[in-house]
C-alpha positions in Angstrom: 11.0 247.0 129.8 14.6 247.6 128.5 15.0 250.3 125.9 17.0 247.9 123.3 13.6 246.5 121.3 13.2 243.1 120.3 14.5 243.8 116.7 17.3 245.3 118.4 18.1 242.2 120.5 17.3 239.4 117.9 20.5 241.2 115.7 22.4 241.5 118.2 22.1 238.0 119.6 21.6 235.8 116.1 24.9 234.5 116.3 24.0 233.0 119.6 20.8 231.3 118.6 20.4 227.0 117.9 18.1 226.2 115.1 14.8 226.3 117.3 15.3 229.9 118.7 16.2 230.8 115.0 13.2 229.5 113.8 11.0 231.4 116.8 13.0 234.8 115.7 11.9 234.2 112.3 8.6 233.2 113.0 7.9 236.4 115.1 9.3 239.0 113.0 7.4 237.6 109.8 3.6 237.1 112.3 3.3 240.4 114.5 -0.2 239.9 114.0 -0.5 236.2 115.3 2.7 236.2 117.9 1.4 239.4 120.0 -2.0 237.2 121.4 0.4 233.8 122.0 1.3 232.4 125.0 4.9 230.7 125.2 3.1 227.7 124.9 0.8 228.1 121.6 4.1 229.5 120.0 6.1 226.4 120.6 2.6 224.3 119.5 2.8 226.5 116.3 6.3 225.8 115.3 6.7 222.3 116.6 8.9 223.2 119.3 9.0 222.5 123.2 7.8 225.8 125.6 11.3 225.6 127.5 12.4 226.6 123.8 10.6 229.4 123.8 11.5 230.0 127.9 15.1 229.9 126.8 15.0 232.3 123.9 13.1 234.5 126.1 16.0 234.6 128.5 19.1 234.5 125.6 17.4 238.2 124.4 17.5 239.6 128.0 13.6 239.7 128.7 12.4 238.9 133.0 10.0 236.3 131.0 7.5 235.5 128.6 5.2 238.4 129.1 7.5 241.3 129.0 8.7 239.7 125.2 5.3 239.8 123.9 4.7 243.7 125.0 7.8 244.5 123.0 5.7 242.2 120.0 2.4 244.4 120.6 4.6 247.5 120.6 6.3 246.4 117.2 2.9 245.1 115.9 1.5 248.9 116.7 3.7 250.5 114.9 4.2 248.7 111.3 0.6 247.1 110.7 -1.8 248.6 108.3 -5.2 249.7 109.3 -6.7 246.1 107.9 -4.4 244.1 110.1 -5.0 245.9 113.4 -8.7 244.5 112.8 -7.1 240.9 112.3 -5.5 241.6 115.6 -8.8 241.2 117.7 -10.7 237.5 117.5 -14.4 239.6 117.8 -17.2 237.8 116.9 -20.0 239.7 118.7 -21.3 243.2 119.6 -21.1 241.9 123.4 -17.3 240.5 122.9 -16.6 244.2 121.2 -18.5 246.5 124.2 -16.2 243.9 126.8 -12.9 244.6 124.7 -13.5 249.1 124.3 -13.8 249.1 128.3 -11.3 246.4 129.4 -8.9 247.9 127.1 -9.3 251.3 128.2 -9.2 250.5 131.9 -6.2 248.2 131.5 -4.5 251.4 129.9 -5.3 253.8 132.8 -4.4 251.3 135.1 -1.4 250.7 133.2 -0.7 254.8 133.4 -0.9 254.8 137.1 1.1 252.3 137.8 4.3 253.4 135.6 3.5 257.0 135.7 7.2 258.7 136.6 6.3 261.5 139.0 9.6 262.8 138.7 9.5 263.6 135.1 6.0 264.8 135.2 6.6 267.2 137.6 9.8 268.6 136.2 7.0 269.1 132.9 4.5 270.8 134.7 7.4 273.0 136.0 8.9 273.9 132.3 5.3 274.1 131.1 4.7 276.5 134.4 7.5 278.9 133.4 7.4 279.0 130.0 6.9 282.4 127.8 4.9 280.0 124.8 4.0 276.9 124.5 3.1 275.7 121.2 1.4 272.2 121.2 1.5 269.6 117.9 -0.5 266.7 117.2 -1.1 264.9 113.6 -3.5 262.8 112.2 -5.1 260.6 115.0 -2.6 262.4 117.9 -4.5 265.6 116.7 -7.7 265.8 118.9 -5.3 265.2 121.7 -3.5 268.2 121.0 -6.5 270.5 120.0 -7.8 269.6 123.7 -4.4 270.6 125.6 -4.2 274.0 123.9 -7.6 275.1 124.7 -7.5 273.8 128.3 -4.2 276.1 128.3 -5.6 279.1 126.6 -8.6 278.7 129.1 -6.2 279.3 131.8 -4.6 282.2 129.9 -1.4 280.5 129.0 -0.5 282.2 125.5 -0.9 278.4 123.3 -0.3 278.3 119.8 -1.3 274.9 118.0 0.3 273.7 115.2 -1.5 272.3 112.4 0.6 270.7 109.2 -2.2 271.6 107.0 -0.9 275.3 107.7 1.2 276.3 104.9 2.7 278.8 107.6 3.8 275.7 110.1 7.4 277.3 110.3 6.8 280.7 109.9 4.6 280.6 113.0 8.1 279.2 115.0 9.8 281.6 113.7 10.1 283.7 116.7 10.2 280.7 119.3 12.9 281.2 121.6 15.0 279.4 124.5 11.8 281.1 126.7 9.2 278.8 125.2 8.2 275.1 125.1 7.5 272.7 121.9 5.1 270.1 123.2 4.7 267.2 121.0 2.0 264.4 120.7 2.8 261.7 118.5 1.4 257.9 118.5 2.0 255.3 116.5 1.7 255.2 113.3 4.1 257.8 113.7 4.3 260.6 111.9 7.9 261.8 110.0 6.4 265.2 109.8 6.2 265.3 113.3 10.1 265.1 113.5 11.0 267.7 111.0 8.6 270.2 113.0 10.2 269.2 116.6 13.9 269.6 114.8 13.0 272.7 113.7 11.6 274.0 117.1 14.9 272.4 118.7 16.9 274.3 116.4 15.1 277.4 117.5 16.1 276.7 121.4 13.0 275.8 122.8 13.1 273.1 125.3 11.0 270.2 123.6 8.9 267.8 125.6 7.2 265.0 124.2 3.9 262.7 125.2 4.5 259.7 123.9 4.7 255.8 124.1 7.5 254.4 123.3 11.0 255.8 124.2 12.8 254.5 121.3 10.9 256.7 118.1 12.6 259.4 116.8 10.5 262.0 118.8 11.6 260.6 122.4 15.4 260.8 121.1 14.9 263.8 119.6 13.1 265.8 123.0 14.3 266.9 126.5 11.7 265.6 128.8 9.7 262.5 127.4 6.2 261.8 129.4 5.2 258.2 128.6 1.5 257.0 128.2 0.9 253.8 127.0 -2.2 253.1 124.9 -3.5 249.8 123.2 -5.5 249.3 119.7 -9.6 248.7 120.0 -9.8 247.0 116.1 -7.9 249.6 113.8 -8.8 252.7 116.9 -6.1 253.9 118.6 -6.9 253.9 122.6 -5.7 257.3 123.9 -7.8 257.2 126.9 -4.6 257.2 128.9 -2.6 260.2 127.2 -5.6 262.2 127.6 -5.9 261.2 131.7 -2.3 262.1 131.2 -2.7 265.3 129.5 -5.7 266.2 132.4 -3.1 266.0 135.0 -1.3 268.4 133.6 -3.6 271.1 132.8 -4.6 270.5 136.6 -1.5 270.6 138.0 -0.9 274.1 135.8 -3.9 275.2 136.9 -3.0 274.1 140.9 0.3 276.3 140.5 -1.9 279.1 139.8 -4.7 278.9 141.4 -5.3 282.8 141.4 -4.3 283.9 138.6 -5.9 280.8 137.0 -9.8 281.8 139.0 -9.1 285.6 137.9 -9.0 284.6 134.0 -11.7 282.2 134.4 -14.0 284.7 135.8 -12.9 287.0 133.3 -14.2 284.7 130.5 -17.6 284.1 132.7 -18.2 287.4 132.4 -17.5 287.6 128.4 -19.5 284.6 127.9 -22.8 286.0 129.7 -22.3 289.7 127.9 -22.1 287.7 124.6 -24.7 285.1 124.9 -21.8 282.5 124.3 -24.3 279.7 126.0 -27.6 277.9 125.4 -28.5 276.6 129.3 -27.4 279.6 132.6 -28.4 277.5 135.7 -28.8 281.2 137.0 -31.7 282.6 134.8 -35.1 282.7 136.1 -36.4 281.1 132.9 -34.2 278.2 133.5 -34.7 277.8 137.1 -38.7 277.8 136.5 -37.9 275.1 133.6 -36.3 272.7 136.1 -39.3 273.2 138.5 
């Protein structure tokens, strides 16, 4: 996909359009909700018009065809519906129809990560991520979790990780000794959050390189960063998917981990050994009481 977006290419080619491909503009940027589940077909049966229409206004905007318009539709749709009109966005009318949707969307997504994943850029992550002094990790409201998972996953491996959390009256006082040395690692999904920006500004201001997981290249927070890692992810009724940012996010805690494999086994072990002097867990596979139990 091109990174003009649909509103984008509508403005700039209005002038160009007859009165049926103005009528299809109209009709898409007024019906996210209906326009992101119809073929080319049901849209020209909705607004009276013949498919090659639709075919044609396709091709005036600069899409490869039908399908690659309506991604730029779901994407749109994603970010500026409420809550209520994600769950208008799925026709489910059973418990089996709902169980089907969770898993196909979710493996469409992965699959969908695999096959767009840029290696290049990935690497070159890992690599800043590898050498960096800090790394302090954000993530609000729904993009939280995501970030809460990354930072332990680094501290486990004895990264120094500092998570950000906006409910922290301190949020910039906790930057306030970032450097050029360290790395700003921000999460954000859609609906996006303007917080997010100020925060990333502020660590850009500081001179930390800023790389950002995200999906979509044209929000504020891809502009805004060095290094942008795109993962995709759909909506399950008003749920956010993030099943592929997190597979993303586990590749790079295990390529981290792969660059350091000693140092990496040394601070794990470490941490073993806290956990059994301090009782940390309920089930040790190595306890006679335990092994007796499973006989």
């Amino acid at each position: 996909m091109m990174e003009k977006n649909l509103i984008y290419r509508i403005e700039q080619n209005k002038m160009n359009f007859s009165k049926g491909q103005r009528l299809i503009a109209e009709y898409i940027l007024n019906n996210f909700h209906k326009s992101t589940f119809q073929t080319a077909q049901k849209l020209a049966l909705e607004l009276g018009l013949s498919e090659s229409t639709v075919v044609r206004f396709t091709t005036l905007l600069g899409y490869d065809g039908y399908k690659e318009l309506k991604d730029d539709i779901h994407e749109l749709a994603k970010i500026s519906l409420s809550n209520i009109d994600r769950i208008k966005l799925r026709q489910i009318t059973t418990m089996d129809e709902l169980v089907e949707s969770c898993l196909t969307t979710d493996m469409h997504d992965v699959k969908r990560l695999k096959n767009d994943l840029d290696k290049e850029k990935l690497f070159e992550g890992i690599d800043i991520l590898n050498k960096s002094r800090k790394i302090f990790v954000l993530g609000l409201r729904t993009s939280s979790f995501l970030a809460n998972y990354f930072c332990f996953y680094l501290k486990l491996m004895g990264k120094d990780a500092i998570i950000i959390n906006s409910d922290d009256d301190i949020v910039y006082e906790n930057m306030l000794h970032m450097n050029e040395e360290d790395t700003f690692f921000c999460i954000s999904y859609p609906r996006y959050s303007k917080k997010s920006v100020s925060i990333l500004k502020y660590a850009k201001s500081k001179g930390s390189k800023v790389i950002s997981l995200t999906d979509n290249t044209n929000t504020t927070i891809a502009k805004n960063s060095d290094l942008v890692l795109i993962a995709k992810n759909d909506i399950i009724l008003f749920i956010d998917s993030f099943v592929a940012p997190l597979s993303l996010i586990n590749i790079i805690i295990a390529g981290l981990s792969f660059k350091n494999l000693d140092s990496t086994q040394n601070y794990l072990t470490e941490m073993e050994r806290i956990y059994k002097s301090y009782d940390i867990y309920d089930f040790d596979p190595y306890e006679d009481k335990w092994i007796k139990y499973m006989m």
